[in-house]
N, C-alpha and C positions, 0 to 999 in steps of 0.2 A: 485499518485496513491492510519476490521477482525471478535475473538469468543472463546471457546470453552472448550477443556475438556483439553486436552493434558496437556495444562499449567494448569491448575490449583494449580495442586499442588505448581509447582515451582515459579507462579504468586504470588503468597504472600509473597515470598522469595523477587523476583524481583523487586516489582511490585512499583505502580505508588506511589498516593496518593499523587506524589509531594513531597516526602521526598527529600529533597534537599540531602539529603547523601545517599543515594541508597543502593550499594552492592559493597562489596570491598571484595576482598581474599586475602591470606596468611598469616601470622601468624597472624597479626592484622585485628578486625573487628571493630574497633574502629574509630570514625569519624578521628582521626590525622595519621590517618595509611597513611603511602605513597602509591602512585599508580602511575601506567605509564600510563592505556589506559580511557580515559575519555569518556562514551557513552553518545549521548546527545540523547532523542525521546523526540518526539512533544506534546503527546497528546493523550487523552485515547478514545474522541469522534470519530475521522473520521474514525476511525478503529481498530476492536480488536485486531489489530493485534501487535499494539505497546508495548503489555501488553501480550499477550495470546502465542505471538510467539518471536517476537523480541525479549523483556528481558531476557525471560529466554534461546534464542537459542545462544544468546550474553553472556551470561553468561558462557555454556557449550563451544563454542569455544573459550574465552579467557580464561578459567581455563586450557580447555586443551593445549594450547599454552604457560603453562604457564607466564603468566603474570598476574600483578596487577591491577584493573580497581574503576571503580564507573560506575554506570549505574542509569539515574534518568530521568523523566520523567516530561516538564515541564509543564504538564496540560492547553498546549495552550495559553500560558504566557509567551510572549517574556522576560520579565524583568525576571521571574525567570530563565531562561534558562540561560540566561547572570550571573545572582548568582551562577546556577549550576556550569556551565564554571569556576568561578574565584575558585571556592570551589575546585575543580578539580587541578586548576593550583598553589593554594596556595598546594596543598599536591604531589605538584612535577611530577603531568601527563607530558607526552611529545606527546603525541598523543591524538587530538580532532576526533571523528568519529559523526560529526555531520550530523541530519537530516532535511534537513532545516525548522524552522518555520516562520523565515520573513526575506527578504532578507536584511534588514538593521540588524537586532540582529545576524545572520547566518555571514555574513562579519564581525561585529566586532569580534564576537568569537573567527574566525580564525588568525585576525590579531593578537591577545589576544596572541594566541598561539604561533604566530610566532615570536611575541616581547616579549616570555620567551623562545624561544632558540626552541621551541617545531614545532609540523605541524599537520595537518589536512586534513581528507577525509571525501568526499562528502559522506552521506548514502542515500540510494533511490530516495530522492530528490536533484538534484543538487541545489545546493549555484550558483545563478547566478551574476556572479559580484567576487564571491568567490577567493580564494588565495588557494585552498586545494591540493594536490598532486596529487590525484587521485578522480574517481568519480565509487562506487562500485551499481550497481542496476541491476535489470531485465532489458529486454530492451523494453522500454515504447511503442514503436512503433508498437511492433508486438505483446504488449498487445492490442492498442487499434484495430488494425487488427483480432485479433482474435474474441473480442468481437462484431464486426462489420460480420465477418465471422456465429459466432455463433445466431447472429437474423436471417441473412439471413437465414442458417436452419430450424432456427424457423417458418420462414415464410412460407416454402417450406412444413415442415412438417404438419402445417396446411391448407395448401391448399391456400395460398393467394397472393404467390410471383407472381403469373400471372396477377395479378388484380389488379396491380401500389399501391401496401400499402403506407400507412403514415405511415410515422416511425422518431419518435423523439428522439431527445439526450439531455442527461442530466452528460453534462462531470461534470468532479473534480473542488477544487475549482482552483478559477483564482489565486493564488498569488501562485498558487504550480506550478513548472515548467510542475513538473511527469504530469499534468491534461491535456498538450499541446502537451507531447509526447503521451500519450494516443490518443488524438482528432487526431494527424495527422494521427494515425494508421484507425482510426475512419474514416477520409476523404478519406486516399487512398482507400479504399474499396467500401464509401458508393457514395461519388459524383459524378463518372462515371456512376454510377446505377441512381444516382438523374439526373444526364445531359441525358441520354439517356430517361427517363422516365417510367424508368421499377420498381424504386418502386417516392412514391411521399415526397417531403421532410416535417417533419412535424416541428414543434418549437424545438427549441434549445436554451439551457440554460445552463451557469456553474452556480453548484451546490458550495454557499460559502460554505467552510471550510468544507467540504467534507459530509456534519452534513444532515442524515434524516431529522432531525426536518424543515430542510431550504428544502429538496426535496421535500417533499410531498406536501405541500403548490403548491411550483413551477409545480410538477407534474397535480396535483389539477385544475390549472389555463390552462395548456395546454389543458386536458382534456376538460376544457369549450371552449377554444379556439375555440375546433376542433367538438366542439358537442359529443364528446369520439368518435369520430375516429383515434384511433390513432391504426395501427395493430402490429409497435416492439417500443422498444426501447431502446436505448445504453444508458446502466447506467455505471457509472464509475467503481463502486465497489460493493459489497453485500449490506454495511448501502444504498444506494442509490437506489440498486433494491430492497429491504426488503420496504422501502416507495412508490416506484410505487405499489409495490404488495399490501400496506394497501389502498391506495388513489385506485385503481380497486375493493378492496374488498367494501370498504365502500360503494361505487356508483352502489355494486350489477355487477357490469361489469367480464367477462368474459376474462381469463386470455393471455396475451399476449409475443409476439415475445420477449422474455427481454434479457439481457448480465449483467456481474456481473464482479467481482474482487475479490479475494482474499481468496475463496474455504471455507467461514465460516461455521460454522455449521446453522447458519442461509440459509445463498446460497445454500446451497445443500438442506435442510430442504424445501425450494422453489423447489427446483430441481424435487427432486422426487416427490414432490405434485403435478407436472406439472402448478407453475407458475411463475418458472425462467424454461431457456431456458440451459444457463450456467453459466460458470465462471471461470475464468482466475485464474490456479494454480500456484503460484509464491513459489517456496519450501524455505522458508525464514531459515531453515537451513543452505544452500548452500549460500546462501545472507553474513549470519550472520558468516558461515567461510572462503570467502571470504575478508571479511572485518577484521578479524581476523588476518588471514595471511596477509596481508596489514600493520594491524597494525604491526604486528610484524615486519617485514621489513625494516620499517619507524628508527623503534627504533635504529635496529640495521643497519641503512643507508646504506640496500641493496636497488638493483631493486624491485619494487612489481611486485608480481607475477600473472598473468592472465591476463595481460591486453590483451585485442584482437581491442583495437580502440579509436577511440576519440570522445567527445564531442564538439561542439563549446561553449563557452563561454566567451562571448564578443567576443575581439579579437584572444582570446588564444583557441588552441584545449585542452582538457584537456581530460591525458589519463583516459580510463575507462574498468573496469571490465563489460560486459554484460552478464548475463547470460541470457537463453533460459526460455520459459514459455510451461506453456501446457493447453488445453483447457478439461475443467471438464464437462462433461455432465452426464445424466441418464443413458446413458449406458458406464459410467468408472468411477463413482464416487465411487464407491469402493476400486479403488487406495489409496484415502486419507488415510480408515483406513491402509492399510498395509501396508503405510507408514508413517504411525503412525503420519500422522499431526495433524486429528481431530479422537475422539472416537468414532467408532456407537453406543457405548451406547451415548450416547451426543446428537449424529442426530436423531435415532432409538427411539424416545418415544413420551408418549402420543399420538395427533392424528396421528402422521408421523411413528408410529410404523408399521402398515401397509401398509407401502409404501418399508419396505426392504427387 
């Protein structure tokens, strides 16, 4: 299955750059300091969120939980993630809360874990194939529902849902589970509407590595496909609709049905200029203390706490944490700020200043 102001500050505290040793609390901040909860993130490109929200909300709920952590970010670099991990386990982690970046580097890590006495949870993307205890995330389904929800709107509110639209998708990338849970929320919505002929199906594409630079291009080609008739389309997340919306502007085209992820200050910044439609508010807060309390549990080899269901994964169900999502539009995007996800001064400037 991000951006913005919020984290700023504590973004540089956190933050990426690939520092193999990250952020560690208590009395030691010194790279041999012992730690119990080891945070593994993927990657600064598919989303700001790794960085803007994740680091630092991971940070605030395992301080408050007291416990000892490392949090590091491996810049879309399986081999360094696997360093991360060993760096982690040499300073005495017992808990991995990994977020997958490939399913082969995501499995050894955990088994890493598990053959030094230690364990592991899935974060938002499951580890498929994985060993983890638990699997903590949104629930990817009634993301991509939502966002299949939120064009049709769109279309309606334009006046063209009567008039059998084309409407293309441009899911996540393919080697993420999260991109599949997404698309089926995607399909139960839109292929009953495609089977009956009430809107028309247009080209469909996962979007690698979740990376604008790979959408637009792709977006790009669709557009020739179809002569630019395309009237929505479901973008996985913000980076993905922020590149339909440059590849429409470029072409001089007239702004369309779109769907988003992850409430950036860019998505909303689209929002109110009217040319996103929405976006899928995922409060990565609740994510991030979720996984927290998880950790903690683990350590202290209780029950984890939340679970409401399971995954399949392989043969195994595996329990999991889901929480609920909420759909961001033009008319409740103002939520964000008052819940202090992203800033209006952040969203609120330059041309988009007149738009609040």
């Amino acid at each position: 299955m991000k951006k913005t102001g919020r984290a700023a500050k504590v973004l540089l505290v956190v933050a990426i750059a690939g520092i193999a040793v990250a952020v560690t609390t208590g009395a030691q901040a010194r790279k041999t300091a012992k730690i119990q909860v080891c945070v593994l993130l993927p990657d600064t490109k598919s989303s700001v969120r790794w960085v803007q929200f994740d680091a630092p909300d991971f940070a605030k709920a395992l301080k408050k939980a007291h416990v000892t952590y490392s949090i590091t970010n491996a810049l879309n670099d399986p081999q360094k993630m696997v360093s991360q991990a060993d760096s982690c386990l040499s300073r005495g982690a017992k808990v991995a809360i990994v977020t997958d970046i490939a399913q082969g580097t995501s499995i050894a890590i955990e088994k890493k874990f598990k053959a030094a006495g230690g364990q592991s949870i899935d974060y938002d993307r499951q580890v498929v194939g994985g060993i983890a205890k638990v699997y903590v995330s949104f629930d990817g389904k009634a993301v991509g529902a939502a966002q299949a929800r939120g064009v049709i709107n769109g279309l309606k509110a334009a006046g063209k849902y009567t008039k059998k639209p084309v409407v293309a998708e441009l899911w996540g990338g393919p080697t993420d589970q999260n991109a599949f849970w997404f698309k089926s929320g995607n399909d139960a919505v839109l292929n009953p509407l495609f089977s009956k002929g009430t809107l028309s199906k247009g080209p469909q594409q996962f979007v690698p590595l979740w990376l604008a630079t790979n959408a637009q291009p792709i977006f790009e080609q669709m557009l020739l496909k179809t002569n630019n008739k395309i009237d929505g389309a479901i973008a996985a997340n913000d980076n993905i609709a922020g590149a339909v919306v440059a590849a429409l502007k470029a072409k001089k085209l007239k702004p369309i049905a779109l769907s988003g992820q992850d409430a950036t200050v860019q998505g909303v910044q689209n929002i109110i200029s009217g040319w996103q439609s929405m976006t899928v508010y995922k409060p990565v807060p609740l994510e991030a203390n979720g996984v927290a309390a998880a950790a903690v549990a683990l350590l202290k080899h209780k029950k984890v706490p939340g679970v409401n269901g399971f995954r399949k994964n392989g043969s195994k169900k595996e329990p999991t944490v889901l929480l609920k999502v909420i759909s961001i539009t033009k008319a409740n995007y103002t939520r964000l700020f008052k819940d202090k996800f992203i800033k209006k001064s952040d969203v609120c400037v330059g041309e988009f200043k007149k738009y609040c």
